[in-house]
N, C-alpha and C positions, 0 to 999 in steps of 0.2 A: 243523692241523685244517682250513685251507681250503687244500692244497693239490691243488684239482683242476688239471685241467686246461682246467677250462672249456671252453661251449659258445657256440657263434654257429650258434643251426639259426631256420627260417624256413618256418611253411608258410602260402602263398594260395593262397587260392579265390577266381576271378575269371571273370566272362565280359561280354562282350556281344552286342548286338541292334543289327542295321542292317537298315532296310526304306527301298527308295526305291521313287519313282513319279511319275507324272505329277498332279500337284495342280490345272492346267488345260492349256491348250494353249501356253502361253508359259512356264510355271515348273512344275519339278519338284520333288518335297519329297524330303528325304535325314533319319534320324531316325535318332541314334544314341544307344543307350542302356546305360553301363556299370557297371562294380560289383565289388567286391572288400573281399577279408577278408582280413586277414594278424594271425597268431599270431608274435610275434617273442618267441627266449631267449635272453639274451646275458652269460656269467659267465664271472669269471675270478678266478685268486687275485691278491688286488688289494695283497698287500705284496711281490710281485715277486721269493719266496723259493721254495726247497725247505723239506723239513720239518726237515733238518738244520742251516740256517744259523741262526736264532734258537733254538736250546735250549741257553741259556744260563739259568743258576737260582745264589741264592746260595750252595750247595753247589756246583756244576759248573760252576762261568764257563769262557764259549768267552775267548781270548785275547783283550782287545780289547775287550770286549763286554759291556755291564752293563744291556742289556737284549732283553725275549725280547717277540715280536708276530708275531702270525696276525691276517691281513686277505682279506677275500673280497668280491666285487662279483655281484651277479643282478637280470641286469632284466627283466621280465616286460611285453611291449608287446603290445596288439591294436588294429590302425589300421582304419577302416572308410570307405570312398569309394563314390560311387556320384555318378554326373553324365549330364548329357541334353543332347543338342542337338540342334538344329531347323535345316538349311540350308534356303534358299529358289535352285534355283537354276536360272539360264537353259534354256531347251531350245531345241534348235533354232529355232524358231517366234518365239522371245521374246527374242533376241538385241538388243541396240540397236547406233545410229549403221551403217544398213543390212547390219543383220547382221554386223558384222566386232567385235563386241564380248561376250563374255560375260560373266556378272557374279554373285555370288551373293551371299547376304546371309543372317544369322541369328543364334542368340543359344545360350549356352552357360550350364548351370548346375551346379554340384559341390556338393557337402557332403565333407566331411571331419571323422573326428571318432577321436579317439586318447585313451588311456588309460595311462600308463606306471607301474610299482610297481619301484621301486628299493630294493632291500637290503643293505646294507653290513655286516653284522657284522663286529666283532674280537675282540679282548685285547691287551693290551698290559699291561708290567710293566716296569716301570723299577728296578733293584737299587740304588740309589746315590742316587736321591731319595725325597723324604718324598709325593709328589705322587700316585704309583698302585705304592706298593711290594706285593711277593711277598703274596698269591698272586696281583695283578692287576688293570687293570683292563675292566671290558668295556665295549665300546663301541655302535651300532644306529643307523648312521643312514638313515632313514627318509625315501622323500619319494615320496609319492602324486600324481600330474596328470591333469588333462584338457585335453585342448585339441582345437577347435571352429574348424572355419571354413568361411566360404560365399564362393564365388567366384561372379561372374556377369559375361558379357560378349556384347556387343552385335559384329557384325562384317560389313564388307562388304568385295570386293575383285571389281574388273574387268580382263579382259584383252580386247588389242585384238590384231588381225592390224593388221599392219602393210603385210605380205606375204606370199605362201605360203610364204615360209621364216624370217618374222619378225615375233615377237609383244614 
């Protein structure tokens, strides 16, 4: 019953936005601003059989065999990001330590936010115990998620000439 073949497909929609410029005569602004949507499906027959190796029944035992199980796995994810950052950075003009130094500085923010729906159906039938005998038993396990998170980060970093061939 579950034996597909399962899928692992993926589709995002993503872009961004970069505008720079000169913000004065000593610092230039760099502004970048991004975003993305991804639909993820991801299924498989999750009891690692064909449809021939468990059909076994208490009329027709396969050799060996006193019980019969169809398991399947489907996740269903959509993740959503989108983040901004702000560089503050040197220009020519605004260079320190007589100009042989540049240096930028600024501040980075993300959102993240996912939603995951897992589904597991089976059956299962055990011939030989009292526990889930013929015609079976079914199974669903179920687990619904969200998860959520904010990054934020502060950053600077300076480069110095050393010399025209070493920074």
């Amino acid at each position: 019953a579950y034996d597909d073949l399962g899928k692992d497909v993926q589709q995002t929609t993503a872009g961004s936005l970069k505008f720079s410029g000169p913000l004065s005569a000593n610092v230039d602004l760099v502004s970048i601003t991004t975003a993305a949507k991804s639909d993820i499906e991801f299924s498989f027959d999750a009891d690692w059989a064909n449809s021939g190796t468990f059909v076994a029944d208490s009329l027709n035992p396969v050799a060996g065999q006193d019980y019969a199980v169809a398991y399947g796995s489907f996740s269903l994810r959509e993740r959503k990001v989108a983040s901004q950052e702000f560089r503050f950075v040197s220009s020519p003009d605004g260079r320190l330590f007589n100009g042989s130094t540049d240096w930028v500085t600024g501040v980075f923010v993300q959102r993240l936010e996912e939603t995951d729906q897992l589904r597991d159906p089976g059956n299962y039938v055990d011939f030989d115990a009292f526990s889930c005998p013929a015609p079976g038993c079914s199974g669903l396990r179920v687990v619904d998620s969200e998860y959520e998170a904010d990054t934020y980060a502060l950053f600077a970093a300076t480069e110095s000439a050393l010399t025209d061939k070493w920074q």
